[in-house]
PDB file with one MODEL, atoms N, CA, C and O in Angstrom:
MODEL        1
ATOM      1  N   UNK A   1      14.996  -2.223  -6.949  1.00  0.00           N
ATOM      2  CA  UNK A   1      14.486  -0.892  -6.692  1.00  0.00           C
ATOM      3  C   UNK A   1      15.678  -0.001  -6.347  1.00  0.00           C
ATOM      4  O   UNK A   1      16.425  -0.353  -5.435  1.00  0.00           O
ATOM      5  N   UNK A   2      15.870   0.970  -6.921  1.00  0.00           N
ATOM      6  CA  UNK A   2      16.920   2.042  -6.982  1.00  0.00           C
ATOM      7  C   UNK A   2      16.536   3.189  -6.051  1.00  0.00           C
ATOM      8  O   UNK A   2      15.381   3.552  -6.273  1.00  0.00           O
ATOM      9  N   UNK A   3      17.215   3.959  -4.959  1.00  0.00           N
ATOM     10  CA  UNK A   3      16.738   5.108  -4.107  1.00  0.00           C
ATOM     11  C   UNK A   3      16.420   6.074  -5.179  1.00  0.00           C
ATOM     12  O   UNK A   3      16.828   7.136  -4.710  1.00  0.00           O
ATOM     13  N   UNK A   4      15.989   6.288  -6.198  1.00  0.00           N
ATOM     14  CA  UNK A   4      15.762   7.155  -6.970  1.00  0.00           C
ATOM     15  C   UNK A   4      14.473   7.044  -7.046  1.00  0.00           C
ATOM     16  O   UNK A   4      13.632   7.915  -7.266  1.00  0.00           O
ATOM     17  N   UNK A   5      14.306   5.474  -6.775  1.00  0.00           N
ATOM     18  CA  UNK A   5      12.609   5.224  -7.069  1.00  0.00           C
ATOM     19  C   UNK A   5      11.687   5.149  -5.917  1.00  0.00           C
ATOM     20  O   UNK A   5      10.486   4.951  -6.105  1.00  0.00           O
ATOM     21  N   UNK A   6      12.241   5.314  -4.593  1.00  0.00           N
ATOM     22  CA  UNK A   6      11.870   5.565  -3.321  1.00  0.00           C
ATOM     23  C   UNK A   6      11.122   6.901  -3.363  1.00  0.00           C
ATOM     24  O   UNK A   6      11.684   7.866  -3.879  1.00  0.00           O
ATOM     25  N   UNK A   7       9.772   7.028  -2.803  1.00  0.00           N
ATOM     26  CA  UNK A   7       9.190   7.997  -2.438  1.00  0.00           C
ATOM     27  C   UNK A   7       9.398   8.644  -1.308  1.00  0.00           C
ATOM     28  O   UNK A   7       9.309   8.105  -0.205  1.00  0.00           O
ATOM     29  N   UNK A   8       9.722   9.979  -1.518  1.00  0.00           N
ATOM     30  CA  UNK A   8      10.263  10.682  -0.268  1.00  0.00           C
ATOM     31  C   UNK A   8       9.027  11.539   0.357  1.00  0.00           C
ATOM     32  O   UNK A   8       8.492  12.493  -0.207  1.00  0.00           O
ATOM     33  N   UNK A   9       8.636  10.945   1.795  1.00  0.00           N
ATOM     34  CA  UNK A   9       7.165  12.187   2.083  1.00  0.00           C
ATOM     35  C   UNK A   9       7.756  12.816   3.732  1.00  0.00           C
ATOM     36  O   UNK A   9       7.458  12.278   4.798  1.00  0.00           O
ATOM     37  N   UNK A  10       8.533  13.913   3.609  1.00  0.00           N
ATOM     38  CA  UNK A  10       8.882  14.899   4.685  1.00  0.00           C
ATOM     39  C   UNK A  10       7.269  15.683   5.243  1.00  0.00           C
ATOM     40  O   UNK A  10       6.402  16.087   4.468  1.00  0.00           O
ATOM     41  N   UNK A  11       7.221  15.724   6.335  1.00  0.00           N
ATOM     42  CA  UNK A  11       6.043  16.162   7.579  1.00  0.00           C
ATOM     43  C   UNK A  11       6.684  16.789   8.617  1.00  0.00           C
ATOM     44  O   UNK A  11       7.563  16.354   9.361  1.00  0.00           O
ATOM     45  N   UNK A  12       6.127  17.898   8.581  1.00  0.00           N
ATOM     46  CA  UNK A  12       6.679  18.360  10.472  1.00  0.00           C
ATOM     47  C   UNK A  12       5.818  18.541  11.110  1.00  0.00           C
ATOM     48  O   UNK A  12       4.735  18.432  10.536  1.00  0.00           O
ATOM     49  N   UNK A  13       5.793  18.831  12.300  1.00  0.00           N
ATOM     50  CA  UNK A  13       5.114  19.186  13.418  1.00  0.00           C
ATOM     51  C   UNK A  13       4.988  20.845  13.906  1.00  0.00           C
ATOM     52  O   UNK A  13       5.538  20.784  15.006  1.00  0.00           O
ATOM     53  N   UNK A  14       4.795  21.526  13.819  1.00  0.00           N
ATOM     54  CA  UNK A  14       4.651  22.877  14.370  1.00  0.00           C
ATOM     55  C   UNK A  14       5.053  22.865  15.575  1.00  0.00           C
ATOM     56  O   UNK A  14       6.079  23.446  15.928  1.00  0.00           O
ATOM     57  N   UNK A  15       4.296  22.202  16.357  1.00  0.00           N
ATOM     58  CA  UNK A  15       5.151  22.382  18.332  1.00  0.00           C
ATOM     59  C   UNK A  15       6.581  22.194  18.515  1.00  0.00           C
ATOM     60  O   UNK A  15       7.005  22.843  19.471  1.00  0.00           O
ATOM     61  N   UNK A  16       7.732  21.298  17.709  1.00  0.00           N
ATOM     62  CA  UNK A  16       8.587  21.052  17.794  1.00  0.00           C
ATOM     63  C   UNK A  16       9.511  21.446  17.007  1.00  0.00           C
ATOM     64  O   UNK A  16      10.725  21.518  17.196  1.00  0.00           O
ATOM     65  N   UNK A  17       8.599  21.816  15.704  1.00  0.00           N
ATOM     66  CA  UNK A  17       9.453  22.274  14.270  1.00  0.00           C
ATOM     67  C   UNK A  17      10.726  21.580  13.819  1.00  0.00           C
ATOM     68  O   UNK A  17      11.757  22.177  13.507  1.00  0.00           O
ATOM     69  N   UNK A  18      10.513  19.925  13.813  1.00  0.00           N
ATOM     70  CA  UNK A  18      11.139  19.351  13.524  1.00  0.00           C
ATOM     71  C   UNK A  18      10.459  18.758  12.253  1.00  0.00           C
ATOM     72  O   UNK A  18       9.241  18.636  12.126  1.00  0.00           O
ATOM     73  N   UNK A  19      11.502  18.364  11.222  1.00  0.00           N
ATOM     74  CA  UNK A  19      10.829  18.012   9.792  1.00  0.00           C
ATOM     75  C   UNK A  19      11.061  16.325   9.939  1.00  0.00           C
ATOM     76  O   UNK A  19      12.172  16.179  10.450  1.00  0.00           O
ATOM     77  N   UNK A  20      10.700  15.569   9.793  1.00  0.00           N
ATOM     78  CA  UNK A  20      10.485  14.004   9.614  1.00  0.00           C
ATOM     79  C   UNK A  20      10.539  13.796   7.892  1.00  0.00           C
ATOM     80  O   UNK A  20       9.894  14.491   7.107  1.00  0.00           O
ATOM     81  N   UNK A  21      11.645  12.450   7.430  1.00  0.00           N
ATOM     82  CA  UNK A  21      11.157  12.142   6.296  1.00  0.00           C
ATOM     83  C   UNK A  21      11.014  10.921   6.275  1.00  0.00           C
ATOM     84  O   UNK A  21      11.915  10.185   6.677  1.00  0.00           O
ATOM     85  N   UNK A  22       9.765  10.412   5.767  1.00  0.00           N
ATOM     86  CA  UNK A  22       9.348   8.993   5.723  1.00  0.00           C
ATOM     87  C   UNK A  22       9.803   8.085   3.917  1.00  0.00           C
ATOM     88  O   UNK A  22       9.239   8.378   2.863  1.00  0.00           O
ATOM     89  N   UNK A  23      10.683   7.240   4.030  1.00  0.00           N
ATOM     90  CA  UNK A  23      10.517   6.889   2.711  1.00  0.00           C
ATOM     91  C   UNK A  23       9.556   5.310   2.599  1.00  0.00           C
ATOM     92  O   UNK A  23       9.451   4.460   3.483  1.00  0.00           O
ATOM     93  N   UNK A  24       9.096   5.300   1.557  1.00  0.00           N
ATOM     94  CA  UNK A  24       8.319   4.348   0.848  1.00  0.00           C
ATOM     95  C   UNK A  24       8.029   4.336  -0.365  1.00  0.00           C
ATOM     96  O   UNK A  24       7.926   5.241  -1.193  1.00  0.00           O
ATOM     97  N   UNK A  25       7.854   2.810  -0.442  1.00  0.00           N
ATOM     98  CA  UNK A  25       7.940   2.490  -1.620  1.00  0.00           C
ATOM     99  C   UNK A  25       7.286   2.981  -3.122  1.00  0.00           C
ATOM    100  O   UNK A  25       6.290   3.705  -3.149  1.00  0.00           O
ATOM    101  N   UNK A  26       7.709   2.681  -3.903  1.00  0.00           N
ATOM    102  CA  UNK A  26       6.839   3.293  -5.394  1.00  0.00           C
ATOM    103  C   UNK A  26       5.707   2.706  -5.799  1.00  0.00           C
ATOM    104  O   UNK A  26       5.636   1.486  -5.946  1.00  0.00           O
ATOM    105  N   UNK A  27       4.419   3.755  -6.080  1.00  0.00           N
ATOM    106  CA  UNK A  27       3.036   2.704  -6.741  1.00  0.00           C
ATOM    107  C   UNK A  27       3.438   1.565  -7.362  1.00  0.00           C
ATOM    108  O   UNK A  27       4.467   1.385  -8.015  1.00  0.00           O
ATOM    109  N   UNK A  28       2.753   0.976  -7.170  1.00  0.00           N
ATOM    110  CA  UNK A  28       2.860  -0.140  -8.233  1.00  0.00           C
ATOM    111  C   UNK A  28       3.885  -1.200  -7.791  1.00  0.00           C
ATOM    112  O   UNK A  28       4.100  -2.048  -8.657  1.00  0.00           O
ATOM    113  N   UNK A  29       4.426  -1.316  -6.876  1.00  0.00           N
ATOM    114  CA  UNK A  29       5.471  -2.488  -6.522  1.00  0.00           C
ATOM    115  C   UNK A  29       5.085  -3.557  -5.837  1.00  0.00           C
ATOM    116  O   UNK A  29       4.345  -3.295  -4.889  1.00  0.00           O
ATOM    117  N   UNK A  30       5.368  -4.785  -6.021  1.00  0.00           N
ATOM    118  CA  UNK A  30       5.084  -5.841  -5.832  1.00  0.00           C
ATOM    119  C   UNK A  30       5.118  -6.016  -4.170  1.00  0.00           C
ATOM    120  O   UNK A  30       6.145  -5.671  -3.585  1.00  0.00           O
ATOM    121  N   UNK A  31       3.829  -6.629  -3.302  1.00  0.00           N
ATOM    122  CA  UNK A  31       4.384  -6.219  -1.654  1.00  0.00           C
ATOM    123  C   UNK A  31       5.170  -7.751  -1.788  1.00  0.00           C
ATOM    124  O   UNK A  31       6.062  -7.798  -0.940  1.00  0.00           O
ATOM    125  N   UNK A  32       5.101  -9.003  -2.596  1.00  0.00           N
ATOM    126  CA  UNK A  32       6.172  -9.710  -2.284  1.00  0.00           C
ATOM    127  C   UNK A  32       7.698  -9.563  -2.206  1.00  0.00           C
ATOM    128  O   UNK A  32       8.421 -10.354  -1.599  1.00  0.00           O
ATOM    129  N   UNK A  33       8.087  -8.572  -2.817  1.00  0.00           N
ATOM    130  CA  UNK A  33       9.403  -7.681  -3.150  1.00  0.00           C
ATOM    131  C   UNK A  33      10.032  -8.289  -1.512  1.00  0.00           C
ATOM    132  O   UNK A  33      11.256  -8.417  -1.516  1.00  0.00           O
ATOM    133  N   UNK A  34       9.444  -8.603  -0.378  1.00  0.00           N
ATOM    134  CA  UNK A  34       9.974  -8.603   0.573  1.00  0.00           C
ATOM    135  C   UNK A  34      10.853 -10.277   0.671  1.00  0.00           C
ATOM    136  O   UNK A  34      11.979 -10.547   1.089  1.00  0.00           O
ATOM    137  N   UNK A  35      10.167 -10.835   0.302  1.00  0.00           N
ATOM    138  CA  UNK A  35      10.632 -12.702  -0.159  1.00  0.00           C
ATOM    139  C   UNK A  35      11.959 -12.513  -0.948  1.00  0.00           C
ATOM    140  O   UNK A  35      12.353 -13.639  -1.253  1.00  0.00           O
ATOM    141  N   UNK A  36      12.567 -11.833  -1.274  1.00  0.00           N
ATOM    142  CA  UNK A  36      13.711 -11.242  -2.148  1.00  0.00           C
ATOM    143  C   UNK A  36      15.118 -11.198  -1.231  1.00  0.00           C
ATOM    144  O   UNK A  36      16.234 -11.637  -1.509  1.00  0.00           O
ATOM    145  N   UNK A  37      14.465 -10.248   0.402  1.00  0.00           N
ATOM    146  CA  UNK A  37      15.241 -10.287   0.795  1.00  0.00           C
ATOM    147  C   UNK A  37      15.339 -10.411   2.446  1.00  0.00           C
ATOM    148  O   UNK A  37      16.151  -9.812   3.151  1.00  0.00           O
ATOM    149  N   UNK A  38      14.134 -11.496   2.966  1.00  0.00           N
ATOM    150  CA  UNK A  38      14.095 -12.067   3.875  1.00  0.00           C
ATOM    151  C   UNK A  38      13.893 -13.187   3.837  1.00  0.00           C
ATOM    152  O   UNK A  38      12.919 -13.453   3.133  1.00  0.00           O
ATOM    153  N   UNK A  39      14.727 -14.644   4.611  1.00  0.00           N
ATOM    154  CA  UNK A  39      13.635 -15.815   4.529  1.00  0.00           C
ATOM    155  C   UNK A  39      12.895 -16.364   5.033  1.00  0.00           C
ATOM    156  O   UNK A  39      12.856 -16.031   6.217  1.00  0.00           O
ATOM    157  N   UNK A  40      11.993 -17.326   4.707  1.00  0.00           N
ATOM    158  CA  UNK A  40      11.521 -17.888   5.259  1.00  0.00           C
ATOM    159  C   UNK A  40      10.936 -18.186   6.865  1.00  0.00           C
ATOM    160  O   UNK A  40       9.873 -18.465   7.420  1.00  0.00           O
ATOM    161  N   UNK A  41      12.298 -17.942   7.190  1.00  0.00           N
ATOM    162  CA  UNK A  41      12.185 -17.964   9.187  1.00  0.00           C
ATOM    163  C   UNK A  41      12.191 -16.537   9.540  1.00  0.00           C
ATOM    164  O   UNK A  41      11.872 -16.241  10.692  1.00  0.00           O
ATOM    165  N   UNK A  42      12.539 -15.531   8.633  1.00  0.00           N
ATOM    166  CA  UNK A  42      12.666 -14.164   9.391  1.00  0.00           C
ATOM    167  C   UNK A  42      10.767 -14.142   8.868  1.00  0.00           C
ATOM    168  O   UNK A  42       9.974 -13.775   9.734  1.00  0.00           O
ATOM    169  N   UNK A  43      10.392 -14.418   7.915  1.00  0.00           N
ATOM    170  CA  UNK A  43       9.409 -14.086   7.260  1.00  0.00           C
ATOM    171  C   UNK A  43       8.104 -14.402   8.582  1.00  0.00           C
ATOM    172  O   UNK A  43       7.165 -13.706   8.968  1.00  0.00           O
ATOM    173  N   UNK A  44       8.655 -15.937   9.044  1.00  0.00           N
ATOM    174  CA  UNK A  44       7.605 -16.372   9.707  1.00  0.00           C
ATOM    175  C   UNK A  44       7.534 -16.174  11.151  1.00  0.00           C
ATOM    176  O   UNK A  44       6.542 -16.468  11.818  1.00  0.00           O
ATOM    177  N   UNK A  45       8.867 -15.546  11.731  1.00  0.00           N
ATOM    178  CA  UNK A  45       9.358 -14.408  13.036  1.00  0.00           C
ATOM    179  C   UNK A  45       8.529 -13.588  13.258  1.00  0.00           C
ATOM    180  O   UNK A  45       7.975 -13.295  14.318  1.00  0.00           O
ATOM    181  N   UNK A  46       8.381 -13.058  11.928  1.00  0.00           N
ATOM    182  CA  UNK A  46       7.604 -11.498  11.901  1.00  0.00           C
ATOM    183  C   UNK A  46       6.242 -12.073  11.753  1.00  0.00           C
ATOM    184  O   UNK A  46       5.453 -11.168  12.022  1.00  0.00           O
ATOM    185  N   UNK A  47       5.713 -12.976  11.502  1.00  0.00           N
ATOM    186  CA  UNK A  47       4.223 -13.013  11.445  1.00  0.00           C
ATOM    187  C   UNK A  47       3.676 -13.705  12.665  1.00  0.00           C
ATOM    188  O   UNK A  47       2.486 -13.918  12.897  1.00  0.00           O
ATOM    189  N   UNK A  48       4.833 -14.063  13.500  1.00  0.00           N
ATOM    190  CA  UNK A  48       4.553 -14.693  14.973  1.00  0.00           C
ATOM    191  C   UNK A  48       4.534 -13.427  15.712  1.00  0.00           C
ATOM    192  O   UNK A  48       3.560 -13.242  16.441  1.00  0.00           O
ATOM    193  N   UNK A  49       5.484 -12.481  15.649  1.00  0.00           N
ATOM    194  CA  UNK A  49       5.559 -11.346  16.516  1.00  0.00           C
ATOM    195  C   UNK A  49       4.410 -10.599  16.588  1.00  0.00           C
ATOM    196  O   UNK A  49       3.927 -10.178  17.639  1.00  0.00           O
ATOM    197  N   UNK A  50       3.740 -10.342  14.928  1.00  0.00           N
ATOM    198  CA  UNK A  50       2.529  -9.456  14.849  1.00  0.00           C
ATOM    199  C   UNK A  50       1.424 -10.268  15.479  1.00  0.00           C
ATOM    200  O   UNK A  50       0.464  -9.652  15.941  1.00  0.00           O
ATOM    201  N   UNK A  51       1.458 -11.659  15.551  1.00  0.00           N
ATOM    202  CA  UNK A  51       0.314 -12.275  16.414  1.00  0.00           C
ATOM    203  C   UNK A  51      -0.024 -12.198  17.512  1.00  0.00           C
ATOM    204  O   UNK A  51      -1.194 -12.263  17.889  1.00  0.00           O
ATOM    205  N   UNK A  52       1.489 -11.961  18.597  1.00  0.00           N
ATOM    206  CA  UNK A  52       1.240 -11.962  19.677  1.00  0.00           C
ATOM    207  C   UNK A  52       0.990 -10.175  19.814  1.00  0.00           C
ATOM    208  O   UNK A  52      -0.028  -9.870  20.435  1.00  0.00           O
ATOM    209  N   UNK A  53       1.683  -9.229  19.382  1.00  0.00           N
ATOM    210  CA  UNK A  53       1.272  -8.127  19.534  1.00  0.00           C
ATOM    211  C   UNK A  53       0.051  -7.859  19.276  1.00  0.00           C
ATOM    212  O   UNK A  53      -0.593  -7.219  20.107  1.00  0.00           O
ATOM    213  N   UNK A  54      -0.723  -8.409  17.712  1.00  0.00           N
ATOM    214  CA  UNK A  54      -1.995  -7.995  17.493  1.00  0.00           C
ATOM    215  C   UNK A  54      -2.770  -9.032  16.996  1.00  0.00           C
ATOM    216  O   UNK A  54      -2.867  -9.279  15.794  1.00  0.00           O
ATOM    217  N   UNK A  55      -3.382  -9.713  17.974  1.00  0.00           N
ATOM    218  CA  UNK A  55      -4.192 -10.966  17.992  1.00  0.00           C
ATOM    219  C   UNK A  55      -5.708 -10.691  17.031  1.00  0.00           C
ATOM    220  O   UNK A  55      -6.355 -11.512  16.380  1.00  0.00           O
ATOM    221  N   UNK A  56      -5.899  -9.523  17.201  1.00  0.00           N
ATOM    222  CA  UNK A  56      -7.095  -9.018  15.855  1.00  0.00           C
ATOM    223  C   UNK A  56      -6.285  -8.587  14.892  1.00  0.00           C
ATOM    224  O   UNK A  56      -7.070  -8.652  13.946  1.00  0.00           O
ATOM    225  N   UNK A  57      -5.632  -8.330  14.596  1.00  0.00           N
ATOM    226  CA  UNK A  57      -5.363  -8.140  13.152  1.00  0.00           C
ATOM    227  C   UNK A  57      -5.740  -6.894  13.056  1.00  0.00           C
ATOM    228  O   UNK A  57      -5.851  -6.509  11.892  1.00  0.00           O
ATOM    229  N   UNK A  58      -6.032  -5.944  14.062  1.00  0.00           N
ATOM    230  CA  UNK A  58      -6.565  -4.660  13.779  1.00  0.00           C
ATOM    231  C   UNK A  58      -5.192  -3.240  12.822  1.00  0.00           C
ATOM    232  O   UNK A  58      -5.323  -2.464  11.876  1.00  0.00           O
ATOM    233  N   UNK A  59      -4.109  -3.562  13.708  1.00  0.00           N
ATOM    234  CA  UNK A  59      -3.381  -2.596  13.221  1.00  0.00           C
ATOM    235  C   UNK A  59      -2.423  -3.352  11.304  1.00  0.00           C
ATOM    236  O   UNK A  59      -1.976  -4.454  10.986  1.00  0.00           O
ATOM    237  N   UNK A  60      -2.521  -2.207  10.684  1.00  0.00           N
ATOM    238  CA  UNK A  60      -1.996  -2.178   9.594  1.00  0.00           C
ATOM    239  C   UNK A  60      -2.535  -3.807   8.822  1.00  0.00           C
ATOM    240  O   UNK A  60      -1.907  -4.859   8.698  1.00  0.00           O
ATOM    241  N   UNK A  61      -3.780  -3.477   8.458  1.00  0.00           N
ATOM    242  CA  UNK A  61      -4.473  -4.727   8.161  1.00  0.00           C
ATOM    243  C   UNK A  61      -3.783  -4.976   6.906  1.00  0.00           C
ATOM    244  O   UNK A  61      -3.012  -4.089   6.541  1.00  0.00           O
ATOM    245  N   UNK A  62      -3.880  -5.782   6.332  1.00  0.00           N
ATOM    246  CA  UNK A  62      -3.661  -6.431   4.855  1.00  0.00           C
ATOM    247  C   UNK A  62      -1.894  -5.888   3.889  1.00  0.00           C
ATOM    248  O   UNK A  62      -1.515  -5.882   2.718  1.00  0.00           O
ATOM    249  N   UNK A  63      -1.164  -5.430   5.531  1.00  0.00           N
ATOM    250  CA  UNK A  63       0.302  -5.487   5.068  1.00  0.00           C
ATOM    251  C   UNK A  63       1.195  -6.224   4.879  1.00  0.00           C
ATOM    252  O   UNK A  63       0.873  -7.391   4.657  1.00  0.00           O
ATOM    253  N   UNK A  64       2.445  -5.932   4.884  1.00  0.00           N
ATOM    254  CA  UNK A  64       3.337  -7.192   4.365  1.00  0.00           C
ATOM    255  C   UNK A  64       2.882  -8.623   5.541  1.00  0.00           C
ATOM    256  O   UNK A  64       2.550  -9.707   5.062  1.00  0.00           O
ATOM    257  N   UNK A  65       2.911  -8.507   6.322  1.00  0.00           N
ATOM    258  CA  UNK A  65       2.623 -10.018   7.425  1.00  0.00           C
ATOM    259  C   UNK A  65       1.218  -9.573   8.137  1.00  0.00           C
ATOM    260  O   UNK A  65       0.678 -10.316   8.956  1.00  0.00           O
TER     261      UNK A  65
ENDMDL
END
């Protein structure tokens, strides 16, 4: 994936009038894309961390971990 193909979505706030830009990824991309360039133990770090933080599964359901 090339920064060309990164989606750029800038938001501000009015009270602060500061502009935010969020990048993410392009439709259509594979969410394994992440196995590419984490392994295994970082992979399974992060799915221990989100357990203990979110034992329901409520926040950011059906994302990368």
């Amino acid at each position: 994936m090339a920064m060309r193909d990164i989606r750029r979505l800038p938001f501000g706030r009015i009270g602060d009038g500061n502009i935010h830009i969020i990048l993410n990824q392009p439709p259509g991309i594979d969410r394994d894309e992440i196995t590419r360039y984490k392994s295994a133990i970082e992979l399974e770090l992060m799915r221990r961390l989100k357990a203990a933080l979110d034992p329901l599964g409520i926040m950011n359901p059906g994302k990368v971990v």
